[in-house]
ZALUM-812298 format. One line per 2 residues: number of its first residue (from 1); their letters; for each residue x, y, z of N, C-alpha, C, O. Coordinates in steps of 0.1 Angstrom, whole numbers. Layout:
% ZALUM-812298
NUM> a> X/Y/Z/X/Y/Z/X/Y/Z/X/Y/Z; ...
//
This chain:
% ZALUM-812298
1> xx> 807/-65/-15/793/-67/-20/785/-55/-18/786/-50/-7; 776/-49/-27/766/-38/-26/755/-45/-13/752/-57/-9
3> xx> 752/-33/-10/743/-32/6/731/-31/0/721/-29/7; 730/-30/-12/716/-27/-18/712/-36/-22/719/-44/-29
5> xx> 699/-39/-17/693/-55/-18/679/-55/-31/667/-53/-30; 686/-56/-41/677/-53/-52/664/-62/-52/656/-57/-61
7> xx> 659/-71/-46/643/-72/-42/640/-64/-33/629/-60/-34; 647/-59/-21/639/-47/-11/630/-41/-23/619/-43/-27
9> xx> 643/-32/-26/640/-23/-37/630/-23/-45/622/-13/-46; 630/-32/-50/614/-35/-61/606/-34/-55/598/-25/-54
11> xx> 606/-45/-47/591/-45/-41/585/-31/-34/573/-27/-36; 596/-23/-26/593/-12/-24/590/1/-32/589/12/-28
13> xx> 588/-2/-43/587/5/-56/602/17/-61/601/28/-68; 614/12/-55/629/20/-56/634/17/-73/646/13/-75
15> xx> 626/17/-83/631/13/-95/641/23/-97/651/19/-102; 641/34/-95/658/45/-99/666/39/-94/675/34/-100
17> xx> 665/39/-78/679/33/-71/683/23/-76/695/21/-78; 671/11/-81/675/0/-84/685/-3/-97/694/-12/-99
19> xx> 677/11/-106/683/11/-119/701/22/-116/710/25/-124; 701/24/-109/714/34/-106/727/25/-98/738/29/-99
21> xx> 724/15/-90/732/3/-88/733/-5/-94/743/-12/-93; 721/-8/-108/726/-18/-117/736/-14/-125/746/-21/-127
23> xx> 734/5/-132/744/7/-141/757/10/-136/766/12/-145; 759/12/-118/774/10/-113/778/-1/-115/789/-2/-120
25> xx> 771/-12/-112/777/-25/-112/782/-28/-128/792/-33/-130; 772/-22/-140/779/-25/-152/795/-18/-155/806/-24/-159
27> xx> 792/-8/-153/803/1/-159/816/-6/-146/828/-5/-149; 811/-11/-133/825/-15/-124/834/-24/-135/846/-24/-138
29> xx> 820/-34/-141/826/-49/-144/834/-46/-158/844/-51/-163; 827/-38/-162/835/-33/-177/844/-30/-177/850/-31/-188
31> xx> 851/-21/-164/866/-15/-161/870/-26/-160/879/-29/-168; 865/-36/-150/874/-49/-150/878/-55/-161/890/-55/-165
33> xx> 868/-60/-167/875/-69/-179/884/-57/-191/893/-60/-198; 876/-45/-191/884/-36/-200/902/-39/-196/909/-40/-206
35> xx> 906/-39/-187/922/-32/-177/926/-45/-178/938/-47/-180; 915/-58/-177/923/-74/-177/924/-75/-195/930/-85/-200
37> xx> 919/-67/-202/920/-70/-217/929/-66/-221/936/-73/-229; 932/-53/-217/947/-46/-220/960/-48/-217/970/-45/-224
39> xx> 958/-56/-205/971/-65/-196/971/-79/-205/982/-83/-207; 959/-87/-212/964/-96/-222/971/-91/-234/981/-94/-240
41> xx> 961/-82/-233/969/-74/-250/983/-71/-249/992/-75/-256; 985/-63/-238/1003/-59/-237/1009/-72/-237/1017/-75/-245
43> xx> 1005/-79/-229/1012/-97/-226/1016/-98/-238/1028/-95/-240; 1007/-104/-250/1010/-106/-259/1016/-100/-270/1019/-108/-279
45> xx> 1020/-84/-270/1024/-78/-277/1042/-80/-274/1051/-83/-281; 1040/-76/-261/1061/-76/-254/1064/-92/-258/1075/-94/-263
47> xx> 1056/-102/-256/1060/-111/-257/1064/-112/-271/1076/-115/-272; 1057/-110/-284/1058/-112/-299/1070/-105/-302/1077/-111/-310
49> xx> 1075/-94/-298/1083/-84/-298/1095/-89/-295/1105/-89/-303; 1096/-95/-281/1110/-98/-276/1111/-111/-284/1123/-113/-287
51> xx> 1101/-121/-287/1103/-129/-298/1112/-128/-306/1120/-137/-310; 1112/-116/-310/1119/-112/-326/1131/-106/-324/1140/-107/-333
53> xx> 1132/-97/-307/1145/-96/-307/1152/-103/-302/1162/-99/-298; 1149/-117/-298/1156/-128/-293/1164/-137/-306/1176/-141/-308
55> xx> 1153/-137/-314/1162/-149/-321/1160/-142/-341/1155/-132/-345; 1166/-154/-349/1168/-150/-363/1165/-162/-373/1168/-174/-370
57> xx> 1161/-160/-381/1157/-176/-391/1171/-174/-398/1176/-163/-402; 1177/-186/-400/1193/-189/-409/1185/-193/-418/1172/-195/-419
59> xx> 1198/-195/-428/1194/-203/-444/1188/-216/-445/1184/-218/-457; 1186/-224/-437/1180/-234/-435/1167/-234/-432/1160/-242/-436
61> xx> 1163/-224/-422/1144/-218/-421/1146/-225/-405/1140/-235/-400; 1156/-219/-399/1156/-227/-387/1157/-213/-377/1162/-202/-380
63> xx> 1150/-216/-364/1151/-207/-353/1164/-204/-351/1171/-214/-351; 1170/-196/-349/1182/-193/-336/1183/-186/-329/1179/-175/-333
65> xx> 1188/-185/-319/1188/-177/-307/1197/-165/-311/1207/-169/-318; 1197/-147/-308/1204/-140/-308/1211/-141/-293/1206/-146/-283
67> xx> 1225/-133/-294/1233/-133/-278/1221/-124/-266/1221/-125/-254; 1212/-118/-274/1201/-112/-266/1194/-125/-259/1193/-128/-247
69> xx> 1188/-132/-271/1180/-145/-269/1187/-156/-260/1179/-163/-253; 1203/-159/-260/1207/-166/-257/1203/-157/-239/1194/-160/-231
71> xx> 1212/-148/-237/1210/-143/-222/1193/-143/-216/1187/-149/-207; 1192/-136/-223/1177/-137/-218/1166/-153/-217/1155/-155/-211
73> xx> 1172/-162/-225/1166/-177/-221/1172/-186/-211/1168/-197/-208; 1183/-177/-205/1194/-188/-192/1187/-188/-185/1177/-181/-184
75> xx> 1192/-198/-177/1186/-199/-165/1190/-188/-155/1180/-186/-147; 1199/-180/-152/1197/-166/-144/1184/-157/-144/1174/-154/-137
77> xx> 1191/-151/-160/1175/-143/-164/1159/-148/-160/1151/-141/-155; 1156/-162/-164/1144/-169/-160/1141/-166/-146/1131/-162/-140
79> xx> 1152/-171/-144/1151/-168/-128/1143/-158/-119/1134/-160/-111; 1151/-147/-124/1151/-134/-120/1135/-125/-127/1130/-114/-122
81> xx> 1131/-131/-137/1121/-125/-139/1107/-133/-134/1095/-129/-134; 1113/-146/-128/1102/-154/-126/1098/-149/-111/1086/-149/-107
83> xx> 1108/-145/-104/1110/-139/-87/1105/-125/-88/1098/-121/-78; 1106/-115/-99/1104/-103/-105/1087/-99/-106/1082/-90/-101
85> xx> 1081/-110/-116/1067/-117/-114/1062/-122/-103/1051/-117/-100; 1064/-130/-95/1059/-134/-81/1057/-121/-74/1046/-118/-70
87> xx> 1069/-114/-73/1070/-105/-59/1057/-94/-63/1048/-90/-55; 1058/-91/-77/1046/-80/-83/1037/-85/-75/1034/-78/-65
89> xx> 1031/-98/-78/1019/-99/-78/1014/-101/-60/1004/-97/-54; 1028/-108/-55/1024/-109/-37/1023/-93/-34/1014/-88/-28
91> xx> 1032/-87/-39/1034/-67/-34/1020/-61/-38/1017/-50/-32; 1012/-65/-46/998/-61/-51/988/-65/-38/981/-59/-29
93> xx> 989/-76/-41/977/-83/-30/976/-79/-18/966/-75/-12; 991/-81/-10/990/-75/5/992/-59/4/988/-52/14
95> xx> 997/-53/-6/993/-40/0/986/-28/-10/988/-16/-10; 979/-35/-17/968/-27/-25/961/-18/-18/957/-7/-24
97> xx> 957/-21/-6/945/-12/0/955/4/9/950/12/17; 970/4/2/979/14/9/980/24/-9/984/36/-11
99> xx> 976/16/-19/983/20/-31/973/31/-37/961/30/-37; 978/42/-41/970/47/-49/961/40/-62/964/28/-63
101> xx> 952/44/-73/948/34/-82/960/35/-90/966/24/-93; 965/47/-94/974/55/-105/986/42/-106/991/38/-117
103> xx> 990/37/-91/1002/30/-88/999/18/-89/1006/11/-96; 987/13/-82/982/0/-83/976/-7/-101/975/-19/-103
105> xx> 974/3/-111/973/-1/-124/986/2/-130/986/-5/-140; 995/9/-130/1007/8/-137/1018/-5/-130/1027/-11/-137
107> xx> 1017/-8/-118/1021/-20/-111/1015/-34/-121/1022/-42/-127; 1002/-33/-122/999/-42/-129/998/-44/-144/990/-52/-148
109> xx> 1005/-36/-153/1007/-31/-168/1022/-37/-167/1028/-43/-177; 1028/-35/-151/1046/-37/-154/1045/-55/-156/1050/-61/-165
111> xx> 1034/-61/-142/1032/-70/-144/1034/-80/-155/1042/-88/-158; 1020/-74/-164/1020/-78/-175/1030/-77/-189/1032/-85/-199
113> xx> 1033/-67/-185/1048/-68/-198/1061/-78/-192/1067/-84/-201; 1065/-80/-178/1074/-84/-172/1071/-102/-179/1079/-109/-186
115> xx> 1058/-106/-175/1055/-118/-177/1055/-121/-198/1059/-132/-203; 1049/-110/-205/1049/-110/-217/1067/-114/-219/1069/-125/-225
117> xx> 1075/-108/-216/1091/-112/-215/1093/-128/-213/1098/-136/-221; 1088/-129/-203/1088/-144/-199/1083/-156/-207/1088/-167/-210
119> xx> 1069/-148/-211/1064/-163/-222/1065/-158/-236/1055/-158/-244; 1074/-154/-239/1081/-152/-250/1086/-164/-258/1087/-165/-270
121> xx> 1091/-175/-243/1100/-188/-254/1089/-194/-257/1090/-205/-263; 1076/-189/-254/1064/-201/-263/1064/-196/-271/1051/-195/-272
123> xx> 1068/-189/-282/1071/-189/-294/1081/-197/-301/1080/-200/-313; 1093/-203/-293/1102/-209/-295/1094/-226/-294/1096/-234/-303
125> xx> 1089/-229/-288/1081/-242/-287/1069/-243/-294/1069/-253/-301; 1059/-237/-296/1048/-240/-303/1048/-231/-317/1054/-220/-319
127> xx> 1042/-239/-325/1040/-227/-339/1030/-216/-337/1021/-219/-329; 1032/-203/-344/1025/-192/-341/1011/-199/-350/1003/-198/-341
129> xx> 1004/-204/-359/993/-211/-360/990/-216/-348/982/-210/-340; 995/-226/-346/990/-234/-329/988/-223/-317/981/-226/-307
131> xx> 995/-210/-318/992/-205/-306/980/-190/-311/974/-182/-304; 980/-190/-320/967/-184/-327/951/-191/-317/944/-187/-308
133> xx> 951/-202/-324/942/-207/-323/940/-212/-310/929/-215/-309; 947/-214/-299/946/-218/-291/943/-205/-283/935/-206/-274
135> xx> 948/-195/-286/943/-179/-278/929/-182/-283/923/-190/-276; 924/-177/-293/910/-178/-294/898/-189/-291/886/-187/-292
137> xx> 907/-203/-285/895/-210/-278/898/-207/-262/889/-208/-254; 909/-204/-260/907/-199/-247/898/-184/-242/890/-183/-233
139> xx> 903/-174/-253/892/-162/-253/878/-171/-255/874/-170/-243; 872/-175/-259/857/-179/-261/855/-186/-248/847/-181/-240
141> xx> 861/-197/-244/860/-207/-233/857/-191/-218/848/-191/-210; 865/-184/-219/868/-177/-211/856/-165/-209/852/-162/-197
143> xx> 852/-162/-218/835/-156/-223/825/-161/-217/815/-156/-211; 829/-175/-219/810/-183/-217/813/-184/-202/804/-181/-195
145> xx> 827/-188/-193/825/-192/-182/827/-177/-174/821/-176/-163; 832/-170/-178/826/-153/-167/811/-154/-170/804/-153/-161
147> xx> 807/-154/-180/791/-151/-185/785/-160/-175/774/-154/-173; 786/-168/-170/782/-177/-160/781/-173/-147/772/-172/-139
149> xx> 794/-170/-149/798/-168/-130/793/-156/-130/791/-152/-118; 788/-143/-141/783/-131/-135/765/-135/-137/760/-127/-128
151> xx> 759/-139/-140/747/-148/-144/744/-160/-133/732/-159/-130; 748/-167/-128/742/-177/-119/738/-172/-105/746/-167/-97
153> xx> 726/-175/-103/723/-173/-88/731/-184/-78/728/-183/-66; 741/-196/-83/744/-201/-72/756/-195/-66/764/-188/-71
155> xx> 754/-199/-53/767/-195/-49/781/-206/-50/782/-218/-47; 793/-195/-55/804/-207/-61/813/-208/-52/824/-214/-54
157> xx> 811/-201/-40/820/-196/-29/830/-214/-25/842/-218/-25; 817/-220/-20/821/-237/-15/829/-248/-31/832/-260/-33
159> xx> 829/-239/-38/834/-248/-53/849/-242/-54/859/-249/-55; 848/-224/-53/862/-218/-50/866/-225/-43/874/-231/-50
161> xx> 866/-229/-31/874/-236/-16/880/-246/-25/892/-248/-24; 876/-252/-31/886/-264/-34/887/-261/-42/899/-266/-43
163> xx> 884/-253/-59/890/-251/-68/906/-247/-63/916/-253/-67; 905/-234/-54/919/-228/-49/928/-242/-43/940/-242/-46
165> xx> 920/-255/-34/929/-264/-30/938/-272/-41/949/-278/-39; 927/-272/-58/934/-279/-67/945/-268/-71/957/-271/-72
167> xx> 941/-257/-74/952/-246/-73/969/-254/-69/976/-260/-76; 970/-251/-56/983/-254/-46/988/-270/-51/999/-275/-50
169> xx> 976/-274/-58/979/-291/-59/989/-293/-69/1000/-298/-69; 981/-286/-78/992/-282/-95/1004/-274/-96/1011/-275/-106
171> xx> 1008/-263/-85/1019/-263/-81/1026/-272/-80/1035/-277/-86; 1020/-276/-69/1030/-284/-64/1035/-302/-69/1045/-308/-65
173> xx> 1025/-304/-80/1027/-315/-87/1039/-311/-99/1046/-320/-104; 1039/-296/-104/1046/-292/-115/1060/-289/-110/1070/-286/-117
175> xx> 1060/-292/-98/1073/-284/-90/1081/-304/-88/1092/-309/-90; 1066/-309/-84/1075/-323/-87/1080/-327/-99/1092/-326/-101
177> xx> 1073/-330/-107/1077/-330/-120/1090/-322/-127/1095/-328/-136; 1093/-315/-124/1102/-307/-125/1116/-317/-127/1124/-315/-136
179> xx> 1117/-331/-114/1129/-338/-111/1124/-350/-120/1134/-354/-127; 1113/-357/-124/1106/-366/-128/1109/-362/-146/1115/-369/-153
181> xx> 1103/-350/-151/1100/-348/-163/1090/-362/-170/1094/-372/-177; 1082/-360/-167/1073/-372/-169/1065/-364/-181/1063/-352/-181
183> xx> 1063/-371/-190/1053/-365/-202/1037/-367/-199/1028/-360/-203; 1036/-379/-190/1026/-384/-187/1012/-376/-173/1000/-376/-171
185> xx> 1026/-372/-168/1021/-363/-159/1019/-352/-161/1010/-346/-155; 1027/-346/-168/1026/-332/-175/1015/-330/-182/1009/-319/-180
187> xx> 1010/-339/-191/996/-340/-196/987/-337/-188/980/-327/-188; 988/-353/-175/976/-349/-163/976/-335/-159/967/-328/-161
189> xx> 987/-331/-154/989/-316/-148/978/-305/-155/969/-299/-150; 981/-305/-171/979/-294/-177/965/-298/-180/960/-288/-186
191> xx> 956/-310/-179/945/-314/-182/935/-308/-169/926/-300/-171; 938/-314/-157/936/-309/-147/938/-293/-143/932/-287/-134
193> xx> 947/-289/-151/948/-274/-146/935/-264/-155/928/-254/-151; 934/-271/-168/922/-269/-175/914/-260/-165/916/-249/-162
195> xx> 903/-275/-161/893/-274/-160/892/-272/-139/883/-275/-132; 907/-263/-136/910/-258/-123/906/-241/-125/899/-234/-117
197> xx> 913/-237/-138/910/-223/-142/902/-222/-148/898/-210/-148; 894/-230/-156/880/-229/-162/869/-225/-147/862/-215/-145
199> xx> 869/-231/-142/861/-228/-126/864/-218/-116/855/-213/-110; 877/-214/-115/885/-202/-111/876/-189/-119/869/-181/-113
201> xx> 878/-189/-133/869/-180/-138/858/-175/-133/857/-164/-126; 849/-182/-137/835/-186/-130/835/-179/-113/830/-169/-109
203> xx> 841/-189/-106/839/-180/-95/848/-167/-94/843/-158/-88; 863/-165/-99/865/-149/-95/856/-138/-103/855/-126/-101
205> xx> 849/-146/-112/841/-131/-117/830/-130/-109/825/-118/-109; 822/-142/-100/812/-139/-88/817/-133/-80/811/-122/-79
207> xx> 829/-134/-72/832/-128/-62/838/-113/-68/838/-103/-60; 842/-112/-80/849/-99/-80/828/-89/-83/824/-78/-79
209> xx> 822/-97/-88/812/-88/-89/804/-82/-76/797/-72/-76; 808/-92/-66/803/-94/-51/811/-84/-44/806/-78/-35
211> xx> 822/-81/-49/829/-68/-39/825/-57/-46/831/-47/-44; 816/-57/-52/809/-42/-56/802/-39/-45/794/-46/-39
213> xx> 805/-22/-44/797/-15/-35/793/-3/-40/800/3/-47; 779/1/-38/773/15/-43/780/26/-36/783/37/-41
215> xx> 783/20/-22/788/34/-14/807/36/-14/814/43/-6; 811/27/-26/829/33/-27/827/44/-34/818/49/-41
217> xx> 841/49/-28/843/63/-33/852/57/-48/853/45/-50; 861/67/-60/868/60/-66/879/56/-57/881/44/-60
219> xx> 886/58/-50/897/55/-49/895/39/-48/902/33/-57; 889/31/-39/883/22/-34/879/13/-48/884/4/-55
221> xx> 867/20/-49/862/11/-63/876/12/-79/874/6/-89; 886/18/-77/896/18/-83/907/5/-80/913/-3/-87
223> xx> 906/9/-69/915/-5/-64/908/-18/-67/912/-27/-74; 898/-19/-62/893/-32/-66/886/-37/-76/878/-47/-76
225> xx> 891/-27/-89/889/-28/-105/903/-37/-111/904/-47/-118; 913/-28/-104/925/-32/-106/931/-45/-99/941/-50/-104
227> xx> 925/-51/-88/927/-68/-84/918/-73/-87/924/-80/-96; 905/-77/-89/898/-78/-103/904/-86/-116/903/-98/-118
229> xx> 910/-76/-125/915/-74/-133/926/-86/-134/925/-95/-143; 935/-84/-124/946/-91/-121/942/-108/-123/946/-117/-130
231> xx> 933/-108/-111/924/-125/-108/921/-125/-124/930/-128/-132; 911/-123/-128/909/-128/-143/918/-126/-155/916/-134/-164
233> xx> 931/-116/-155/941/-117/-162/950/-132/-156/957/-138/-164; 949/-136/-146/959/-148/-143/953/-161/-146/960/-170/-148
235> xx> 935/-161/-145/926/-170/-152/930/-173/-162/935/-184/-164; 928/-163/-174/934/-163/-186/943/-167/-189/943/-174/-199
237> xx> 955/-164/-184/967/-166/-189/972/-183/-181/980/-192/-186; 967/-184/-172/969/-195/-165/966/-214/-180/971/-224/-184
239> xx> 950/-202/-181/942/-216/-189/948/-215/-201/949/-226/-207; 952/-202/-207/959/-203/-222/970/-209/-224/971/-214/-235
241> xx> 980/-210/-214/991/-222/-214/986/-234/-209/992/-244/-214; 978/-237/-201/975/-253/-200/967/-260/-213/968/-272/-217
243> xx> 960/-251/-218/959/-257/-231/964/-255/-246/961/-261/-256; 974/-247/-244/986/-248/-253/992/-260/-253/993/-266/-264
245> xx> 998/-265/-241/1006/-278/-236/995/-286/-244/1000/-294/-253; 981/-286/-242/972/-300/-251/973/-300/-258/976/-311/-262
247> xx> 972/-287/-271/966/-287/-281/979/-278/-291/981/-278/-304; 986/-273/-280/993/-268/-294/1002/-275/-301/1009/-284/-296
249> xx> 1006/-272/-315/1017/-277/-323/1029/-273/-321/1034/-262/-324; 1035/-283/-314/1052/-279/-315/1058/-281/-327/1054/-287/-337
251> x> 1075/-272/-323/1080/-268/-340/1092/-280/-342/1098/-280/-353
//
């Protein structure tokens, strides 16, 4: 959080300083969402791509899997990229503050293409209409609730605490479900996961704006552009499949 207490300032008549920590704080937040924009964008690019080199339309106008598509949708491969994605993102978190920026944003670029690989078979399950349109009410949804969370004077800190507890909940209900395959729950899950990352938003863009400081140097304010980034790239991508599962058209 900046040490600069922007009513001292006014009142004490510091309008430069005042205006010289507002325009750090802008240009911080713009790197942020700029680096989480680019990590959607690749997402979605590797993913459309490997789309195409997975599978083939036959004479009938039907999907099929190529031997590329077939390996890459087993359950080994899944596996292995799902353990591949986890470790990224735990290897980021605990030791970001050892990483250069250079290393810590190409880490999270691999991220993002690793995972773009991964949700690839939602092409195979929803129609590219249905997943059109569901990107763009999630991009909008996703707009109004950072615009929020960087805009409200409350604090979302005590809403986070339990947003994060519904977090662990939906794990771990998805992990049940898993043995169950319940349609009914899956619904709940993905309904509730909604409006878990809808609020996640909101507050990681308070707190990511809260770890601004006037006195980082770049390296510092680089790193914590790039975890930032990451939190609201996982917001996104979190809420764009839970309301895929609502809303989108399967094929």
């Amino acid at each position: 959080m900046s040490n600069f207490d922007r009513n001292v300032a006014s009142a004490r008549g510091y309008g430069a300083d005042r205006a010289v920590v507002d325009a750090g704080l802008r240009s911080y937040m713009i790197s942020v969402y700029n680096t989480m924009a680019m990590g959607v964008a690749l997402t979605g690019i590797v993913s459309w791509f490997t789309f195409n080199a997975a599978t083939v339309t036959n004479e009938a106008g039907k999907i099929v899997l190529t031997s590329f598509g077939q390996a890459l949708f087993s359950g080994p491969a899944t596996i292995v990229l799902f353990l591949a994605t986890l470790g990224l993102v735990f290897f980021m978190s605990f030791r970001v503050q050892t990483l250069s920026v250079g290393t810590a944003t190409g880490l999270f670029f691999l991220y993002a293409g690793l995972l773009g690989v991964m949700l690839a078979s939602v092409f195979l399950v929803y129609t590219g209409q249905s997943i059109t349109r569901v990107f763009f009410i999630t991009a909008a949804s996703f707009g109004a609730l950072s615009l929020y969370g960087y805009t409200t004077q409350r604090d979302l800190g005590p809403i986070g605490s339990f947003l994060i507890m519904g977090l662990f909940g939906i794990i771990l209900a998805s992990l049940v479900n898993l043995w169950f395959q319940s349609s009914a729950m899956s619904f709940m899950i993905s309904a509730i996961g909604v409006l878990v990352f809808a609020g996640l938003t909101a507050y990681d863009t308070q707190r990511i704006k809260e770890m601004y400081d006037v006195n980082d140097d770049g390296t510092v304010s680089g790193r914590k552009i790039v975890m930032g980034a990451l939190s609201l790239y996982l917001d996104f991508i979190n809420m764009f499949l839970m309301l895929l599962r609502l809303f989108g058209d399967r094929r």
